[in-house]
C-alpha atoms as an extended CHARMM CRD file, in Angstrom:
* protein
*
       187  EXT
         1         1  UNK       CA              0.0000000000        0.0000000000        0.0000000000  PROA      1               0.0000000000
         2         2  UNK       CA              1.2080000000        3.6100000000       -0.7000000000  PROA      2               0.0000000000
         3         3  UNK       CA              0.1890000000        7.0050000000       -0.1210000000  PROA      3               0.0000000000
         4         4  UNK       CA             -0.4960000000        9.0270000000       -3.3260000000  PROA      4               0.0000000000
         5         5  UNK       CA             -1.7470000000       12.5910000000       -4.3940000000  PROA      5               0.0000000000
         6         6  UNK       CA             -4.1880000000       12.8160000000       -6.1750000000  PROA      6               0.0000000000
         7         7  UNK       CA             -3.9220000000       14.7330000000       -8.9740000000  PROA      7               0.0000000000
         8         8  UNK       CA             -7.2120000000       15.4350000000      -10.3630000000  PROA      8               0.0000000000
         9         9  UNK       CA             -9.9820000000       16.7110000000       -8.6870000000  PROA      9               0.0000000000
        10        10  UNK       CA            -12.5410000000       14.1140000000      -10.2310000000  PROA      10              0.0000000000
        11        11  UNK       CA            -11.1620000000       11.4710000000       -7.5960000000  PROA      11              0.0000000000
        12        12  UNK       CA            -11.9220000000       14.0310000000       -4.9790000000  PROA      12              0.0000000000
        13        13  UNK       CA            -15.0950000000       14.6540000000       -6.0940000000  PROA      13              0.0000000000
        14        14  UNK       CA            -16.0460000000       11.0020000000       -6.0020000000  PROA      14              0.0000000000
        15        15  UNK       CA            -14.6380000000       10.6220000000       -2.7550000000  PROA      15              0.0000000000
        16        16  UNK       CA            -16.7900000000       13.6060000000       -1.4290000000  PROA      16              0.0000000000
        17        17  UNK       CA            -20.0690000000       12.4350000000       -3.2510000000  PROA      17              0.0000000000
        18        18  UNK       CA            -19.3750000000        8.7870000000       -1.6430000000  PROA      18              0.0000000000
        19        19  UNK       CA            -17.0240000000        8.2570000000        0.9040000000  PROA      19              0.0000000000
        20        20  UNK       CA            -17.1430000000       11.4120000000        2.1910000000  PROA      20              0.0000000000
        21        21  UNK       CA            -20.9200000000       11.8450000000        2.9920000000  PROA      21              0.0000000000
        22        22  UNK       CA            -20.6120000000        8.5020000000        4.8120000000  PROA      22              0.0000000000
        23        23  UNK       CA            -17.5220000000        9.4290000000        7.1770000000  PROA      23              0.0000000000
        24        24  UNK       CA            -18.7710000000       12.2940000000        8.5220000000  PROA      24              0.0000000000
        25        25  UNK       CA            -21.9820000000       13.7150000000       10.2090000000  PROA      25              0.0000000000
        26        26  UNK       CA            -23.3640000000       16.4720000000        7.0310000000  PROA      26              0.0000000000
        27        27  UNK       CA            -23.0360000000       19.6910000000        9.4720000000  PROA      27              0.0000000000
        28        28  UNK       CA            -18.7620000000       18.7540000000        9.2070000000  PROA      28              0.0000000000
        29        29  UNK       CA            -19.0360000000       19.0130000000        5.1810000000  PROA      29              0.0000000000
        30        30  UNK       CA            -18.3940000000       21.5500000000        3.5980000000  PROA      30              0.0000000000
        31        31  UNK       CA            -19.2640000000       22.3150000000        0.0330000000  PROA      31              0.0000000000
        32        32  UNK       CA            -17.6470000000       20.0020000000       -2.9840000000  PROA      32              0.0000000000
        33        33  UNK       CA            -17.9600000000       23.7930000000       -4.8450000000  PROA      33              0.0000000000
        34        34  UNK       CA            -15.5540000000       25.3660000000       -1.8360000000  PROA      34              0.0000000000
        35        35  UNK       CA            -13.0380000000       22.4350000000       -1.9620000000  PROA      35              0.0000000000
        36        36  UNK       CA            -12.8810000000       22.5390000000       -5.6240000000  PROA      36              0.0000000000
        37        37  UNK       CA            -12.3720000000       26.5050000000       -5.7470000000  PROA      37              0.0000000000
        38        38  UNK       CA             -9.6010000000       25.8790000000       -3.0450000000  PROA      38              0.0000000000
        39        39  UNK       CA             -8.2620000000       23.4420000000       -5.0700000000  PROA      39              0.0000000000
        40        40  UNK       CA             -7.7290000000       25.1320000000       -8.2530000000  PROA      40              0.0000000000
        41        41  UNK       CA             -6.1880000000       28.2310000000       -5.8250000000  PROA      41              0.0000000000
        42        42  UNK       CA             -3.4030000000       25.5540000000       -4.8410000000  PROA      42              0.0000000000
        43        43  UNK       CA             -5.0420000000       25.6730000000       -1.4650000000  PROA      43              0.0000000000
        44        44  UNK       CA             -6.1520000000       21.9840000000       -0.8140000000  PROA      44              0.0000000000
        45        45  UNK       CA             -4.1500000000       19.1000000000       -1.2220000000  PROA      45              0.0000000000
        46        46  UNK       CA             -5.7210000000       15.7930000000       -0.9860000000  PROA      46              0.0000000000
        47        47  UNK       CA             -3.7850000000       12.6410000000       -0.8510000000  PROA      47              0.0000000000
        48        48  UNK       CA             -5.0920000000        8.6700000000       -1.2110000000  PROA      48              0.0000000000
        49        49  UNK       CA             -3.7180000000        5.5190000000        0.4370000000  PROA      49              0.0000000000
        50        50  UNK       CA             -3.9510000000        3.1870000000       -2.6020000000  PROA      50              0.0000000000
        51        51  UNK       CA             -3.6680000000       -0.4430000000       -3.3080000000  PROA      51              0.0000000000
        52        52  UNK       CA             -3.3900000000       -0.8380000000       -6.4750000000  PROA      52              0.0000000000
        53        53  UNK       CA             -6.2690000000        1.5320000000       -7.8370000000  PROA      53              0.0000000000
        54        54  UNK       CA             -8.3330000000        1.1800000000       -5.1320000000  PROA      54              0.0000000000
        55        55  UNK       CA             -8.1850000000        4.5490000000       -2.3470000000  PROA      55              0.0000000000
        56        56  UNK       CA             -8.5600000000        2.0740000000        0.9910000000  PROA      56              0.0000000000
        57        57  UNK       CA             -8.2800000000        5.9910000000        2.4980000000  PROA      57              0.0000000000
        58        58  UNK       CA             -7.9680000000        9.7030000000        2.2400000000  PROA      58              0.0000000000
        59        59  UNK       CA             -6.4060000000       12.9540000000        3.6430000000  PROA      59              0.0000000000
        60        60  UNK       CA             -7.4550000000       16.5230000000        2.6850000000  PROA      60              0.0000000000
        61        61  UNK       CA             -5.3290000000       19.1880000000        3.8930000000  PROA      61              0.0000000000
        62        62  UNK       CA             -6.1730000000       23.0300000000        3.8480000000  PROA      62              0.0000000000
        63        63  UNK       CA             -3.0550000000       24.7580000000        2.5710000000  PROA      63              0.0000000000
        64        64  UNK       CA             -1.9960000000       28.6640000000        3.2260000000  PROA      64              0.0000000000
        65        65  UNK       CA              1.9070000000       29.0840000000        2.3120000000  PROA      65              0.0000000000
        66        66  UNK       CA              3.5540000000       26.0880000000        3.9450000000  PROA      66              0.0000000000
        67        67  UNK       CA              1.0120000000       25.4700000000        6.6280000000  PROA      67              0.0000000000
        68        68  UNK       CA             -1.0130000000       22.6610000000        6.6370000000  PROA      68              0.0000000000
        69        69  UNK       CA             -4.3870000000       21.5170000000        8.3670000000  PROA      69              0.0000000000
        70        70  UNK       CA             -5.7800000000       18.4240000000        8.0760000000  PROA      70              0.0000000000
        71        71  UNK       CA             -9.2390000000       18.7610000000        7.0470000000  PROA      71              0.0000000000
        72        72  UNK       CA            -10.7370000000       15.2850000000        6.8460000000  PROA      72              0.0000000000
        73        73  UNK       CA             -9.0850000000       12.0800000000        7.3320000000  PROA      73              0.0000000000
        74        74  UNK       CA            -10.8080000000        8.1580000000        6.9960000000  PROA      74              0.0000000000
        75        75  UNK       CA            -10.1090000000        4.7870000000        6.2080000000  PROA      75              0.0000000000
        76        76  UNK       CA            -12.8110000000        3.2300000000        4.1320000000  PROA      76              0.0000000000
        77        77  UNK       CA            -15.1060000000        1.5600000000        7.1280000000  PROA      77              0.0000000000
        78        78  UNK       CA            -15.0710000000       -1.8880000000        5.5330000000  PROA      78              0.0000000000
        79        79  UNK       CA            -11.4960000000       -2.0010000000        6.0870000000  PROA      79              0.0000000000
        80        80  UNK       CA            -10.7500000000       -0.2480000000        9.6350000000  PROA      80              0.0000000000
        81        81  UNK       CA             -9.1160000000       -1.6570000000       12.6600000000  PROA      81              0.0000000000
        82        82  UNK       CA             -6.4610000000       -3.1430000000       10.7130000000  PROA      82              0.0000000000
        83        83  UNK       CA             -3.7960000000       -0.7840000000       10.8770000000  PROA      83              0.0000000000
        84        84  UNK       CA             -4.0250000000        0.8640000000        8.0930000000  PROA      84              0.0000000000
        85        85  UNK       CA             -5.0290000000        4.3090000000        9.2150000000  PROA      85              0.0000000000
        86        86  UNK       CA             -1.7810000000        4.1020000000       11.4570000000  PROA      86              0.0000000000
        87        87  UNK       CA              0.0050000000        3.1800000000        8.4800000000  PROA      87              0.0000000000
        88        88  UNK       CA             -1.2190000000        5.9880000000        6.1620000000  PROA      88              0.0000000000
        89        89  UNK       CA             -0.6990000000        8.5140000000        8.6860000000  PROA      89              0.0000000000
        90        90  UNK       CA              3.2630000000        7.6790000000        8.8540000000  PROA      90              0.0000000000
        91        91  UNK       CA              3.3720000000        7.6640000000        4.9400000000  PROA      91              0.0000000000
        92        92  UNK       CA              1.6380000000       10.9910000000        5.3520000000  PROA      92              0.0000000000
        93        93  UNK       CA              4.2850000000       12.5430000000        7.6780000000  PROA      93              0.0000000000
        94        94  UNK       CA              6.8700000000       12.0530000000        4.3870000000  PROA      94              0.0000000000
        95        95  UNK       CA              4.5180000000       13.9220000000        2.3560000000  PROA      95              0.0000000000
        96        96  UNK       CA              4.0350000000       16.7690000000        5.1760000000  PROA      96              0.0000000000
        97        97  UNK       CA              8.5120000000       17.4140000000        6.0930000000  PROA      97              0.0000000000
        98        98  UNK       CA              8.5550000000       20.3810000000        3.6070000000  PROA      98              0.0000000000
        99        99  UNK       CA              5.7380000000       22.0820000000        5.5160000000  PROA      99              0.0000000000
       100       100  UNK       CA              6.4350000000       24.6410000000        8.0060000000  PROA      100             0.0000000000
       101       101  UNK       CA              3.2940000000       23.8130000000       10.4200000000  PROA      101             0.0000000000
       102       102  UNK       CA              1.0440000000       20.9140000000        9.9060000000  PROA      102             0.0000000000
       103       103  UNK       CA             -2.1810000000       21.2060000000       12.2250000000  PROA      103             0.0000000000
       104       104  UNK       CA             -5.0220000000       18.3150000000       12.7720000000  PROA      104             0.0000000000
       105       105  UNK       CA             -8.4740000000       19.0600000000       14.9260000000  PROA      105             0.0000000000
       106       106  UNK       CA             -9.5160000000       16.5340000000       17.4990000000  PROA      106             0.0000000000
       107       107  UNK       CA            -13.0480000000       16.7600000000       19.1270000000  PROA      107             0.0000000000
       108       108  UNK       CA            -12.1000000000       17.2710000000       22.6090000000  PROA      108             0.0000000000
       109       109  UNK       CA            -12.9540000000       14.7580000000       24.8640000000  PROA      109             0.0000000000
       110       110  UNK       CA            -13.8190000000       17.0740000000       28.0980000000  PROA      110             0.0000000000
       111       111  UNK       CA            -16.4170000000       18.7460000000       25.9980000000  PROA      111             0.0000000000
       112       112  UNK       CA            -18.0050000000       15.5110000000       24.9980000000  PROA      112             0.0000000000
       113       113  UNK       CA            -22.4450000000       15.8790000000       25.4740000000  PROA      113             0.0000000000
       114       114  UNK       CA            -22.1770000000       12.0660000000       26.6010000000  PROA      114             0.0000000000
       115       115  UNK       CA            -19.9210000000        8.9920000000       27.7810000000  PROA      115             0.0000000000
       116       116  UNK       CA            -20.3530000000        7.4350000000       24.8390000000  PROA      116             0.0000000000
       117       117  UNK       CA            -19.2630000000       10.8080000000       22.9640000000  PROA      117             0.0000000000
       118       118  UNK       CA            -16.1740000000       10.6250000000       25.3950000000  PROA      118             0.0000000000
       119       119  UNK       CA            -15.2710000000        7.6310000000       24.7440000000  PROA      119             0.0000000000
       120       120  UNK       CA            -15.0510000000        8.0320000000       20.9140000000  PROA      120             0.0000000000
       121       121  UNK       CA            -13.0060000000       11.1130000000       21.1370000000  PROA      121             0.0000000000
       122       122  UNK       CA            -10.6340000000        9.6780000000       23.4900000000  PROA      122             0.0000000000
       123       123  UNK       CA            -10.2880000000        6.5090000000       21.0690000000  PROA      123             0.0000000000
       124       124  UNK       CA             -9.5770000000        8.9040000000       18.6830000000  PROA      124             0.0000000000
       125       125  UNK       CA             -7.1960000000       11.3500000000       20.4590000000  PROA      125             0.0000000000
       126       126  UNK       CA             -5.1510000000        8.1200000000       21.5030000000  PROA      126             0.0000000000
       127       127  UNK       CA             -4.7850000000        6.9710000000       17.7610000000  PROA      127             0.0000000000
       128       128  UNK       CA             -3.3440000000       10.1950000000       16.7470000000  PROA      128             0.0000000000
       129       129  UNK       CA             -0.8150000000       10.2780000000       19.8910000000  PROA      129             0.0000000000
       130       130  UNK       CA              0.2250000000        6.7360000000       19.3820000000  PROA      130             0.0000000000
       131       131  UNK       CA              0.7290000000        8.2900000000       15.5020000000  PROA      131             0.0000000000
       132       132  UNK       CA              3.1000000000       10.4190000000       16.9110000000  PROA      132             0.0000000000
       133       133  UNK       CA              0.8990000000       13.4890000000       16.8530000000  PROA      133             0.0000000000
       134       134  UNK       CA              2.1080000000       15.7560000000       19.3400000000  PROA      134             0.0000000000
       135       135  UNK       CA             -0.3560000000       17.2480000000       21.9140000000  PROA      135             0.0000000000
       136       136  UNK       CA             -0.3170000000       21.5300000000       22.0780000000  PROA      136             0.0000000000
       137       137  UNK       CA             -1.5680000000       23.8910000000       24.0620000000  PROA      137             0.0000000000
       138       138  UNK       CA             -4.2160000000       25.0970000000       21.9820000000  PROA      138             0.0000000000
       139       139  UNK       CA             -7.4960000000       24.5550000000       22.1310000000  PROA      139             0.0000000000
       140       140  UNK       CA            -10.5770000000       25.7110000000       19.3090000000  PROA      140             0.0000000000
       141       141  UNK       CA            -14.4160000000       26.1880000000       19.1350000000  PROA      141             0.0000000000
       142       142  UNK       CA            -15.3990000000       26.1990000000       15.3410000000  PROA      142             0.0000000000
       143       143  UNK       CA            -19.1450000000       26.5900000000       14.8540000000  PROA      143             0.0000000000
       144       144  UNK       CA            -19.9800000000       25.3900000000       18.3370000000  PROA      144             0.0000000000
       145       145  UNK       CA            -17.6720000000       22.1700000000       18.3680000000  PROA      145             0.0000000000
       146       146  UNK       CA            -14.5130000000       21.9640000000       20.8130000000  PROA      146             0.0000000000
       147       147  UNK       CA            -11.4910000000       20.9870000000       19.6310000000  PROA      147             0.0000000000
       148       148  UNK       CA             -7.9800000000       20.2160000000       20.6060000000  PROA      148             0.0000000000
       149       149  UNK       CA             -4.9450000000       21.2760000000       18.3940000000  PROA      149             0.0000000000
       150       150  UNK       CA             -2.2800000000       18.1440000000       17.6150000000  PROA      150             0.0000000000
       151       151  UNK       CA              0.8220000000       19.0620000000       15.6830000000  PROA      151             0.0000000000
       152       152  UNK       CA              1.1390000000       16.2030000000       12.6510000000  PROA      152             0.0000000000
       153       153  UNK       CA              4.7390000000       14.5650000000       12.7780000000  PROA      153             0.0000000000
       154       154  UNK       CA              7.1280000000       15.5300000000        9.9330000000  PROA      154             0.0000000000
       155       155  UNK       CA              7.3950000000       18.9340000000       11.0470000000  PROA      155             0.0000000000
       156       156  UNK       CA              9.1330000000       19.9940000000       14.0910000000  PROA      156             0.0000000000
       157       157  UNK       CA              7.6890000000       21.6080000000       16.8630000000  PROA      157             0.0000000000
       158       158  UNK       CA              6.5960000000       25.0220000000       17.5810000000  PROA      158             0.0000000000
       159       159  UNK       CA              5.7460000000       27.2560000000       20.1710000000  PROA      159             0.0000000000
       160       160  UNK       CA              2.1720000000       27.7660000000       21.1760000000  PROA      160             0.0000000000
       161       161  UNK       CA              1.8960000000       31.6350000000       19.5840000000  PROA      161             0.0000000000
       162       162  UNK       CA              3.1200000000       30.2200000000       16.5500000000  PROA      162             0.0000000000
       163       163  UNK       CA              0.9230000000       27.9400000000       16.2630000000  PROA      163             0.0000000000
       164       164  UNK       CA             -1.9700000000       30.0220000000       17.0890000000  PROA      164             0.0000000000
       165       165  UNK       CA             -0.5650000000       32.2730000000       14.3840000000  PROA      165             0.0000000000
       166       166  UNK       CA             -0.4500000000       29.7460000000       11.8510000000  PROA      166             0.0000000000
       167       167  UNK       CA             -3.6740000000       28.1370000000       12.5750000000  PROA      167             0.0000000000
       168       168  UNK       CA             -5.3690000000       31.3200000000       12.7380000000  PROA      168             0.0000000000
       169       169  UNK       CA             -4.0070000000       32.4140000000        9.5400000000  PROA      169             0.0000000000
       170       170  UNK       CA             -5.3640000000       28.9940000000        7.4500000000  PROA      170             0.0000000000
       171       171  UNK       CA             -8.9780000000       29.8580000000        8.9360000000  PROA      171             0.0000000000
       172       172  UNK       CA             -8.5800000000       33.6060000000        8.3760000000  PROA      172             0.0000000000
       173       173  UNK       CA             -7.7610000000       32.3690000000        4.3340000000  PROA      173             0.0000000000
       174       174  UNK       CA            -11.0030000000       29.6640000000        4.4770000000  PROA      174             0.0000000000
       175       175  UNK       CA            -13.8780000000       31.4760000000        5.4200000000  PROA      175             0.0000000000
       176       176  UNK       CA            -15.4840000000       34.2640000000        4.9450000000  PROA      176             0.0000000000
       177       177  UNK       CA            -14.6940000000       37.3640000000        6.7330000000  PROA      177             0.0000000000
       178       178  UNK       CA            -18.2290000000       37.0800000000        8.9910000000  PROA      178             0.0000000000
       179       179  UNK       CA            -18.0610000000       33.8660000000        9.5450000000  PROA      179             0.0000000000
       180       180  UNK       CA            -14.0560000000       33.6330000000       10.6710000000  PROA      180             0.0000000000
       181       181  UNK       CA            -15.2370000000       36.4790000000       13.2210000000  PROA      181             0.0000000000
       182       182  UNK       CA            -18.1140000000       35.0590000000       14.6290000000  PROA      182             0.0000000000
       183       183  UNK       CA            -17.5580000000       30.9480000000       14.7400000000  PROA      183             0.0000000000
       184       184  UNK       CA            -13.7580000000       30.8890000000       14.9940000000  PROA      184             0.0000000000
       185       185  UNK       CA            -12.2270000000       31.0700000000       18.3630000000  PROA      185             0.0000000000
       186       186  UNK       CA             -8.5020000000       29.3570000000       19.5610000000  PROA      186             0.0000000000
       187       187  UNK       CA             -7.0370000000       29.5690000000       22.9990000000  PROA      187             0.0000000000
């Protein structure tokens, strides 16, 4: 298996209008028509973990200069639990080195409505650490959701204010001007 870029947006596109809209809960899409006018911009980069021709999974990453933020990240759910989203997460750390910051959201556990909710976001806050994700300071509330702020190996570490800066500054370049003032916060 091997992690590849995709290079047209048609396989994105798929993914989204499949994979995609089965991965994650509809209020945590956003629009094909954003992605695509990102990508064309040279502001998304999306990358597959192939066998053969088949995408087992996917990473999307939000680009502004040479900072990176890991939009959405799955493993086709037929095919989970077998190491393979530990596996394309290493591959992925080659493809982020040249990157001055590389960012990824968890859903933070303490913030969880249930202990079920807890649960899952502590299952997945442990996969990331045992990924070698490093654990920061920060802390976000986009659109009402809590989040933690990992660093994504492959880069080295930074300091909390630059990290605030750079994470600030890929939102700032994402949304609109409204929308980055009144549903993005970091602490």
């Amino acid at each position: 298996m091997i992690t590849r870029r995709l290079t047209d947006f048609s396989q994105v596109e798929s993914l989204y209008k499949t994979r995609l809209r089965e991965d994650f809960p509809p209020d945590e899409l956003k629009p094909l028509e954003s992605m695509e006018r990102s990508w064309r911009k040279g502001a998304y980069d999306c990358y597959g973990l192939f066998d053969g021709d088949d995408i087992l999974g996917y990473a999307f990453f939000v680009c502004r200069d040479r900072d990176l933020l890991l939009d959405y990240f799955a493993i086709d759910k037929e095919r989970r639990d077998r190491g393979l989203g530990s596996l394309f997460l290493r591959q992925l750390a080659d493809h982020v080195r040249g990157a001055n910051c590389a960012v990824c959201e968890v859903q933070d556990p303490d913030k969880a409505e249930s202990a079920q909710d807890r649960i899952e976001r502590e299952r997945r806050l442990r996969f990331y650490l045992r990924s070698g994700f490093r654990q920061t300071e920060l802390t976000s509330v986009l659109f009402g959701v809590n989040y933690r702020i990992l660093e994504i190996p492959g880069t080295e570490a930074h300091t909390a204010g630059q990290l605030r800066e750079a994470y600030t500054e890929l939102y700032r370049s994402t949304l609109p001007e409204t929308l980055f003032r009144t549903e993005f916060q970091v602490s």
